[in-house]
KEKE-3310 file (N, C-alpha, C; in steps of 0.2 Angstrom, whole numbers, plus 5000, padded with zeros to 4 digits):
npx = (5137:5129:5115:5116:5112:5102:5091:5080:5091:5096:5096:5098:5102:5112:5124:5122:5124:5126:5127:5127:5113:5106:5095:5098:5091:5082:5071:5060:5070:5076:5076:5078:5080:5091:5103:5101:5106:5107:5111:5108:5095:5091:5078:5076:5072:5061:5053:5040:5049:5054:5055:5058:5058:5070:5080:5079:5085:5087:5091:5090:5077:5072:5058:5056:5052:5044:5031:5018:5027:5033:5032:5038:5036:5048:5057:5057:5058:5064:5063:5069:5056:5049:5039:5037:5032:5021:5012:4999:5007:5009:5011:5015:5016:5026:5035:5035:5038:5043:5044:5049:5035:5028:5020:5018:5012:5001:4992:4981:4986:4989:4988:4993:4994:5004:5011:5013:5018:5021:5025:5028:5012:5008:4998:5000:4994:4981:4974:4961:4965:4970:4964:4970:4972:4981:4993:4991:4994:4999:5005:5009:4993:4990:4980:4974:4959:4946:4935:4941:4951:4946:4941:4954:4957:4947:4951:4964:4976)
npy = (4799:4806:4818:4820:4825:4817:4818:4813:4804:4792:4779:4766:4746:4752:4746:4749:4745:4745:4759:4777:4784:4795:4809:4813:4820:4813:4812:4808:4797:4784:4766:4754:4740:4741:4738:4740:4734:4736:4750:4766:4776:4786:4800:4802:4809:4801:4805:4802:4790:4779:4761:4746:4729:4728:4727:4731:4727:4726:4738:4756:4767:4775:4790:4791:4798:4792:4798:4795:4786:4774:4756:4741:4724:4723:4721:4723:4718:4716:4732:4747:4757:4769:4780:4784:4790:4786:4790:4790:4780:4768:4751:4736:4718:4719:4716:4716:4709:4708:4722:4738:4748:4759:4769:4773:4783:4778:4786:4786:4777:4765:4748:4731:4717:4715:4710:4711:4699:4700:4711:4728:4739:4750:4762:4765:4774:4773:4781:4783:4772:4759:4743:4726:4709:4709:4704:4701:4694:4689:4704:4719:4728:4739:4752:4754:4757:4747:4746:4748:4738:4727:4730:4728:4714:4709:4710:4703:4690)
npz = (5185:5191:5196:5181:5165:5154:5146:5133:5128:5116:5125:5122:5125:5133:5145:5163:5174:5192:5193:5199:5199:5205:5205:5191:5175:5164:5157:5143:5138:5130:5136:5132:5132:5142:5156:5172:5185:5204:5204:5210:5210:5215:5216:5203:5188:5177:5168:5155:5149:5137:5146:5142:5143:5151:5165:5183:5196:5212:5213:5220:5220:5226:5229:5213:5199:5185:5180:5165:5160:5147:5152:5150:5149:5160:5173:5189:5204:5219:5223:5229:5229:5236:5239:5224:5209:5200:5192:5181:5170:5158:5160:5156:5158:5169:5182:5198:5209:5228:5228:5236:5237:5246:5249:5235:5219:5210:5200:5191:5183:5168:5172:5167:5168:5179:5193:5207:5219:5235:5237:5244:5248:5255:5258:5247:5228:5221:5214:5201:5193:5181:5180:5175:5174:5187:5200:5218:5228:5243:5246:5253:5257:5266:5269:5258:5250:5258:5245:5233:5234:5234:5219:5213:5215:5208:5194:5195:5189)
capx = (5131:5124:5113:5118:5106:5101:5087:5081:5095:5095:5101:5095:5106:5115:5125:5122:5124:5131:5129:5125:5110:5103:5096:5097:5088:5081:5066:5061:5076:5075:5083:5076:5084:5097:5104:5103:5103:5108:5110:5104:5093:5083:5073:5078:5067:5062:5046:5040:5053:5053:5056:5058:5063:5075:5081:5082:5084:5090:5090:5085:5073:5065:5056:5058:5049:5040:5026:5019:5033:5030:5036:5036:5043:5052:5061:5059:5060:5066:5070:5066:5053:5045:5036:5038:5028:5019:5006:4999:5012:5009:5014:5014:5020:5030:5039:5036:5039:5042:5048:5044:5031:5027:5015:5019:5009:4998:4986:4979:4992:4987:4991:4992:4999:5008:5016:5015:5019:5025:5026:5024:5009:5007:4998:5000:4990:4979:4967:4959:4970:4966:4969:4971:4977:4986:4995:4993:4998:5005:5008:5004:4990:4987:4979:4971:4950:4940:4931:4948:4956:4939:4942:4960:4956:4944:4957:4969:4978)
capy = (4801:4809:4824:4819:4825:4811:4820:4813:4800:4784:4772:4756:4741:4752:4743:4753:4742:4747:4766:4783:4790:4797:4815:4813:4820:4805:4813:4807:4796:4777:4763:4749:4732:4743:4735:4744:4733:4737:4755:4770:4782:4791:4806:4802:4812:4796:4805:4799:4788:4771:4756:4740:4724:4731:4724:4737:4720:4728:4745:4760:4772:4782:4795:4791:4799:4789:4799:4796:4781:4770:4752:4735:4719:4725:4718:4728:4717:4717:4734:4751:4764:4771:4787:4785:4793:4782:4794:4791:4777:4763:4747:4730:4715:4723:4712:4721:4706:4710:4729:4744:4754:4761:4778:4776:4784:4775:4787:4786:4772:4756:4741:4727:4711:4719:4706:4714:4696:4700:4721:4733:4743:4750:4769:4769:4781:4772:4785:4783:4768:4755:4737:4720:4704:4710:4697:4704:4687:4691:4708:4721:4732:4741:4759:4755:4757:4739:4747:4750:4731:4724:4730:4726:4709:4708:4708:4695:4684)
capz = (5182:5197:5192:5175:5158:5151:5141:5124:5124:5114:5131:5122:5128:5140:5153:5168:5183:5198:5192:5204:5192:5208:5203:5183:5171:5162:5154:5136:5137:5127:5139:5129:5133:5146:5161:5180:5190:5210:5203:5213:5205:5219:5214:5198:5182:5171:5164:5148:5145:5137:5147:5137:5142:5155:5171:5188:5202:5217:5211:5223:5214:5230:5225:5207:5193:5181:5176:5158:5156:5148:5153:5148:5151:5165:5181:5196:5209:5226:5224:5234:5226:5240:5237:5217:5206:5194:5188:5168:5166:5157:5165:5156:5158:5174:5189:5203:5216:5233:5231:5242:5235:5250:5247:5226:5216:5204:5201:5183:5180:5167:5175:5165:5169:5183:5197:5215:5224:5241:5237:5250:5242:5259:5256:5241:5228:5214:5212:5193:5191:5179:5182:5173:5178:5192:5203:5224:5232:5249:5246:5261:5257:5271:5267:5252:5255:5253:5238:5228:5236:5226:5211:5211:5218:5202:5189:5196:5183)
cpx = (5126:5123:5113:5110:5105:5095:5087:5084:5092:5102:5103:5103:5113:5117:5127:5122:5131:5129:5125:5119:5103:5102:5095:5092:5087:5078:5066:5066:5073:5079:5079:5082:5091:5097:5106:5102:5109:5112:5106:5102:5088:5084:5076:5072:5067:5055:5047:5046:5051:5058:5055:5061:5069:5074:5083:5082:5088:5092:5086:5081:5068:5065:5057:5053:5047:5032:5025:5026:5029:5033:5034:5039:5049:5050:5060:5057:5063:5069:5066:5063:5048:5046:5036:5034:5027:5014:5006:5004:5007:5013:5011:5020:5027:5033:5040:5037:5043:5047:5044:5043:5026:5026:5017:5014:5008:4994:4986:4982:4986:4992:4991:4995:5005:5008:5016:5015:5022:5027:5023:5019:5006:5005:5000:4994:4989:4974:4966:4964:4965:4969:4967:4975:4984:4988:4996:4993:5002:5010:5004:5002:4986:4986:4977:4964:4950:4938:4937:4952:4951:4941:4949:4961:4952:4947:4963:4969:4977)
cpy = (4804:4814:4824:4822:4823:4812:4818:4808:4795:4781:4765:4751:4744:4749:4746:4751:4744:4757:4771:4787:4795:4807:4815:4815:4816:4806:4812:4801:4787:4772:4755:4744:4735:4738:4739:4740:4733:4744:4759:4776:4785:4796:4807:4805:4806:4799:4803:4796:4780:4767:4749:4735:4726:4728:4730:4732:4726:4734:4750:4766:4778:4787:4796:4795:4796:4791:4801:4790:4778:4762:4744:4729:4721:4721:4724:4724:4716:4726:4741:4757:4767:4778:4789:4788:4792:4785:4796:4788:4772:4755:4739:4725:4718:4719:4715:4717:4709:4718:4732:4749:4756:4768:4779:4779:4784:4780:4790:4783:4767:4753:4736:4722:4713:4714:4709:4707:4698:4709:4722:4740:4748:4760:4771:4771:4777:4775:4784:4778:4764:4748:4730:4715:4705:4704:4701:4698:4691:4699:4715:4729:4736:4748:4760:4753:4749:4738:4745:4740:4728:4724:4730:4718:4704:4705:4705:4691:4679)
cpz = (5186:5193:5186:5168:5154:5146:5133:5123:5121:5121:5127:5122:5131:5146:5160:5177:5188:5198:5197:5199:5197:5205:5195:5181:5168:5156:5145:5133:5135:5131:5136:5130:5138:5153:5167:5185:5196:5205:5208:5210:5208:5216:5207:5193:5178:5168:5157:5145:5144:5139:5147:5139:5147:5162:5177:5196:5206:5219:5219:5220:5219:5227:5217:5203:5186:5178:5170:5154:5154:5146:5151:5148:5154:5172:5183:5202:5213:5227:5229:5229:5231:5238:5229:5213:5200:5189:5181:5168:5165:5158:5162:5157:5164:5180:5194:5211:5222:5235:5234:5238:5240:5249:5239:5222:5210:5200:5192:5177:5176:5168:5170:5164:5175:5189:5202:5220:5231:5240:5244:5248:5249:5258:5249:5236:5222:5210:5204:5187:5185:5178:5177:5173:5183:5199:5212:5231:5236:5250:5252:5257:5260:5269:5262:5255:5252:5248:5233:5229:5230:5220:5209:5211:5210:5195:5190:5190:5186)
residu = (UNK:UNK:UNK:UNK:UNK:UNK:UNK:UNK:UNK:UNK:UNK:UNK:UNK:UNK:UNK:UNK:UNK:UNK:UNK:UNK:UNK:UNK:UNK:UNK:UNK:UNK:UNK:UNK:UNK:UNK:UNK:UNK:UNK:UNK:UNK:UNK:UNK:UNK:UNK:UNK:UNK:UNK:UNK:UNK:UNK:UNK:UNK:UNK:UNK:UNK:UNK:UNK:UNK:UNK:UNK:UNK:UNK:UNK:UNK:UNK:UNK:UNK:UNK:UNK:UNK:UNK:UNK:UNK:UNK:UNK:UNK:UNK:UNK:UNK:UNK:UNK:UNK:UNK:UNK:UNK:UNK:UNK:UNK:UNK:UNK:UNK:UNK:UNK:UNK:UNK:UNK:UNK:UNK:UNK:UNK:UNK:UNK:UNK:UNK:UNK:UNK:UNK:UNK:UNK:UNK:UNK:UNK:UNK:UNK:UNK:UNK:UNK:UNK:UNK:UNK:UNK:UNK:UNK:UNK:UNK:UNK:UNK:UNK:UNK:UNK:UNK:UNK:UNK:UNK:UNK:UNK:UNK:UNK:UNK:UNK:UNK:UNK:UNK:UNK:UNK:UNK:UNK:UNK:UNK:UNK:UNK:UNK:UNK:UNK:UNK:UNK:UNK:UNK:UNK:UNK:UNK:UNK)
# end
């Protein structure tokens, strides 16, 4: 499924664990209730798709595309998104325990209910974000200003 165009599909309960979707076009695409987990999907296109209920554990997603998704009750722990690009996704209920979102960009993301225990949130990019009950227990935010840590610190579940 490398490079694969996955535009528009219906995924929903997908089982895609293990699989190469590094590259794929994704955009639009439904993976409702799907299963990736330890799946590699760097610089993957997931714009505006929905993510429902979906597990991606161990999963690598560097430089993913995720602007404008919108995800929900979703597993992404332990897994690697550095340099992602979250920009205008919606994000609830999200498990983002201690993955590498090293330089991600949030910028214009809602958070909501959104789990970073033990993340690497290191440079990463929340400009115009918006935050509620976010969990940053033990998570290293080193590169984000004081003012921005406040108002992330604010909205704690």
């Amino acid at each position: 499924l490398k490079k694969a165009d996955l535009c528009r599909l219906n995924l929903t309960h997908t089982e895609l664990t293990g699989s190469n979707l590094t590259k794929a076009d994704c955009t639009g695409a439904d993976f409702t209730g799907a299963s990736t987990t330890d799946a590699r999907i760097d610089k993957a296109d997931f714009s505006k798709t929905l993510l429902k209920d979906c597990s991606f554990d161990g999963s690598s997603m560097q430089g993913i595309i995720l602007a404008y998704a919108s995800m929900s009750g979703l597993t992404l722990s332990d897994i690697n998104m550095k340099k992602a690009d979250l920009s205008n996704a919606s994000l609830v209920d999200v498990d983002m325990t201690y993955a590498n979102l090293k330089g991600a960009d949030f910028s214009n993301a809602d958070l909501n209910r959104v789990d970073f225990t033990g993340a690497n949130l290191k440079d990463a990019i929340f400009d115009g974000a918006k935050f509620n009950e976010i969990n940053l227990d033990e998570a290293n935010v080193d590169g984000i200003s004081a003012e921005l840590l406040s108002k992330m610190k604010l909205c704690r579940s």
